[in-house]
Residue, then its C-alpha position, 0 to 999 in steps of 0.5 A: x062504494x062505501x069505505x068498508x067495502x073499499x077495504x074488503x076489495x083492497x084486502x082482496x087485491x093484497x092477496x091476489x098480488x100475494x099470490x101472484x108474486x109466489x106463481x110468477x116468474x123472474x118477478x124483481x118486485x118493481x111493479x109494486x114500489x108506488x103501492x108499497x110507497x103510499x104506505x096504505x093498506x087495508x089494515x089502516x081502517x084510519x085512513x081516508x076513503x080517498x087513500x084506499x081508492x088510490x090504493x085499489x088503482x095503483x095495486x091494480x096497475x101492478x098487477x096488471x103490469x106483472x101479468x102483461x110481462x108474463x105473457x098477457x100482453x093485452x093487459x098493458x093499455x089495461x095498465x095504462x088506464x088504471x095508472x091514469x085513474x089512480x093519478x085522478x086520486x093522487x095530491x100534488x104532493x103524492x104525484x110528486x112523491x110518485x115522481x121520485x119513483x120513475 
């Protein structure tokens, strides 16, 4: 995929998890604190391809987790996976920071 589209498809991600966050319920905000933690979003065109990649893994695994615990249980192994991918992206320093967060 080329940058812009990584964007388009990040941007689309944020809304969704928008979205999810208003339908969901007892929703605490925690499947999200290692996206909100990369401060990468898709307004940040400056930002590398590498970054937004990232992004688009570690968003998906949030809301892939704020469905399995809201009766979607098969999505857990989804989550697992997308969290092994997005490490594959992450700098030592980013899986360190990432660290902190568990």
């Amino acid at each position: 995929m080329q940058k812009d589209e990584l964007i388009q498809f990040h941007m689309f991600l944020l809304q969704l998890k928008n979205h999810l966050e208003d339908m969901v319920d007892n929703y605490d905000g925690r499947e999200f604190q290692s996206y909100d933690k990369l401060n990468v979003t898709p307004y940040h065109i400056y930002k590398s391809k590498r970054e937004h990649k990232l992004a688009i893994f570690t968003l998906s695994r949030g809301i892939a987790n704020l469905l399995s615990y809201n009766n979607f249980p098969g999505l857990e192994k989804v989550s697992n996976r997308l969290g092994q991918i997005s490490e594959r992206f992450m700098t030592e320093k980013e899986k360190g920071f990432m660290l902190l967060l568990k």
